[in-house]
Residue, then its C-alpha position, 0 to 999 in steps of 0.5 A: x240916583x234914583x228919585x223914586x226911593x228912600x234915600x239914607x243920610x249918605x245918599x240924601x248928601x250925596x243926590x243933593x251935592x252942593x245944595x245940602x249945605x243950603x239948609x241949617x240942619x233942624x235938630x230933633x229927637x229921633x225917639x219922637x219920631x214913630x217907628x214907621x217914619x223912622x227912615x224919614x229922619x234924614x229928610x225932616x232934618x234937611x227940610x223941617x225948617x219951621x219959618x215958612x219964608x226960610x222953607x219956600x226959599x230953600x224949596x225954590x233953590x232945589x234942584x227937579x230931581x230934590x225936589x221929585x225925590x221929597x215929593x216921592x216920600x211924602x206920598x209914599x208916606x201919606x197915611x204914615x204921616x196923616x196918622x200921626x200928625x193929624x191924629x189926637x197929638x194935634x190938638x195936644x200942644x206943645x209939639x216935639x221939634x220932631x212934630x213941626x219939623x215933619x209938618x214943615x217937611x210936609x209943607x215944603x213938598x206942598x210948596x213945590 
């Protein structure tokens, strides 16, 4: 499969086979997510683990290919990702499990 795309849930389970079961799955609203990262929902579930031991566990235990696949989204989605997690939400807690869930996704790609 093709590391340098977007991947759906069904994809993202199927590229990562065996090791999509490493992760506990964070759950979240998706309506808190901003439109134009949307399609990042299945990655911020399987990688917004907020304990940062947990995370570089995980990232350390991905296979290359995982791993340049969320490195992939998350530049491809920098400005996205700036706007809403750097903008004026984040000065103002407390924060959607959607905001740490996608801070701790872009954490584990800083990681690898």
């Amino acid at each position: 499969m093709k590391t340098e795309t977007v991947l759906n849930d069904d994809q993202l389970k199927q590229m990562y086979g065996d090791f999509y079961e490493s992760s506990p799955k964070v759950q979240f609203h998706n309506a808190d997510v901003p439109d134009e990262l949307q399609a990042l929902v299945p990655y911020a579930v399987f990688w917004g683990v907020s304990d940062d031991i947990d995370r570089e566990s995980l990232v350390e235990a991905a296979p290359a290919e995982v791993v340049k696949n969320l490195k992939y989204i998350i530049q491809t989605h920098e400005d996205q990702l700036d706007t809403w997690l750097a903008g004026p939400l984040a000065d103002k807690p407390p924060f959607s499990a959607a905001y740490i869930a996608f801070s701790a996704m872009r954490m584990a790609s800083d990681y690898c």
